[in-house]
N, C-alpha and C positions, 0 to 999 in steps of 0.2 A: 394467762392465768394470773390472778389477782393476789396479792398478796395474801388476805381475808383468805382465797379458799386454796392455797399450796396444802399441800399433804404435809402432816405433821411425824414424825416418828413418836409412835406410843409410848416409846421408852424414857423419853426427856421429859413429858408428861407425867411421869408415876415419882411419886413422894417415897423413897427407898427411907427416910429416914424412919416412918412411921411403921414399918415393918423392922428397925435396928434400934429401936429407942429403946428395947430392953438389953439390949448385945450392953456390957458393959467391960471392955476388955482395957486392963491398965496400958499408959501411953498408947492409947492410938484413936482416934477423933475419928468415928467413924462421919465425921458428916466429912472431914477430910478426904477421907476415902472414897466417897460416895462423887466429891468433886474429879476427884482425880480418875475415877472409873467414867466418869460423865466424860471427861475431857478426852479419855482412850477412847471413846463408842464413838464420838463429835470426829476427831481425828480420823477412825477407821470411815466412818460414815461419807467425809470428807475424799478421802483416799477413792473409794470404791465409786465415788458420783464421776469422779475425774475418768477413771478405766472404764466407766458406762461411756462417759461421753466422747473418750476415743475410741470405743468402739464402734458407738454411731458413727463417727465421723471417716474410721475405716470402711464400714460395711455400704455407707453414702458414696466415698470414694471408687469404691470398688463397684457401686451399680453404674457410676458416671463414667468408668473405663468400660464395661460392656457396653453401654449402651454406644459410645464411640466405635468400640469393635465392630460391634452388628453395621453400625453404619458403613465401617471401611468395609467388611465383609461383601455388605450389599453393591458397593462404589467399584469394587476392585472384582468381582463377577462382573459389572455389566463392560467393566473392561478389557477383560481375558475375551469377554466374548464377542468383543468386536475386533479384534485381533485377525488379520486374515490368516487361514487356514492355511494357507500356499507357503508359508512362511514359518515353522516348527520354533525354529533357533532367533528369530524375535518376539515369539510368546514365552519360549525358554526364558531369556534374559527379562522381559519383562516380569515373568513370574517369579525366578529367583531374587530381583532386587525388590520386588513386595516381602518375600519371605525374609529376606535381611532385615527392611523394616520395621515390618512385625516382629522382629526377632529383639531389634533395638529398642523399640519400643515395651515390647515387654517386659524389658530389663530395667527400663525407667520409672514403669510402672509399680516393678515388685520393689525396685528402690524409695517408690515415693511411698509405699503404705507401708513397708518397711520401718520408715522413718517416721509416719505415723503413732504407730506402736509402741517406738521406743520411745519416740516424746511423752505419749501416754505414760507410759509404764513409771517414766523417770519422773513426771508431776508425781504422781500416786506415791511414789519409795521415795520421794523428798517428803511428802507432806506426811509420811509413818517413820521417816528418820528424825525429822524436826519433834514429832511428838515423844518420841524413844526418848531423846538429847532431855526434851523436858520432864518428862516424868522421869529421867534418874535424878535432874534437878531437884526437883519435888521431894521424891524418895529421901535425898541427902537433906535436905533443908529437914522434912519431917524427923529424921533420925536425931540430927542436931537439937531442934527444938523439945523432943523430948528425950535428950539428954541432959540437956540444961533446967529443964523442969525439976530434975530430979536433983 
């Protein structure tokens, strides 16, 4: 997708100032405001593409370990079943240490989108902590500056 046709958010597109040009509230700039709301939506916006795209990138994970499973599934049947029948307690043993396996395996698996997740999660709650840290900056700066105006 080309730059020209990315999808826009309607919201950063609309001119709030011309709907606030009559607010006239002492000490406080509303086009200040209007930035500082722009930069919480930018940030949240920010946040929420991250948790999209660890999502995808779990739910991509998670079709490429079934689709492996199906395969050992299919692999590990045509092996049980060549297993001679005269013989119980070496298709035992062969079937239990596929069950191990698999067992191991699974554990790796719920480990690794596990860790998925949290990476996700932790981009997302860095980039709405780093915004928080800034708009109390902001906030404080604003206060200051119209304190001293006065």
């Amino acid at each position: 997708m080309t730059a020209a046709k990315k999808a826009t958010n309607p919201f950063f597109d609309l001119d709030f100032t011309k709907y606030t040009a009559d607010f006239k509230i002492p000490g406080v700039d509303v086009n200040e405001m209007m930035a500082f709301q722009r930069k919480n939506v930018e940030a949240l916006t920010k946040a929420n593409k991250v948790a999209f795209d660890g999502f995808q990138a779990v739910a991509q994970r998670q079709s490429e370990i079934f689709k492996t499973l199906l395969d050992k599934v299919q692999t590990q049947g045509k092996d049980f079943a060549a297993t001679p029948a005269d013989n119980p307690m070496a298709a035992a043993a062969k079937q239990t240490e596929a069950a191990k396996a698999a067992y191991e395996e699974a554990l790796a698996n719920a480990k690794e989108l596990s860790g998925l997740v949290s990476k996700s999660q932790e981009e997302a709650l860095a980039l709405l902590q780093t915004r928080f840290t800034e708009s109390l900056d902001e906030f404080k700066s604003a206060i200051e500056k119209t304190a001293t105006a006065k």
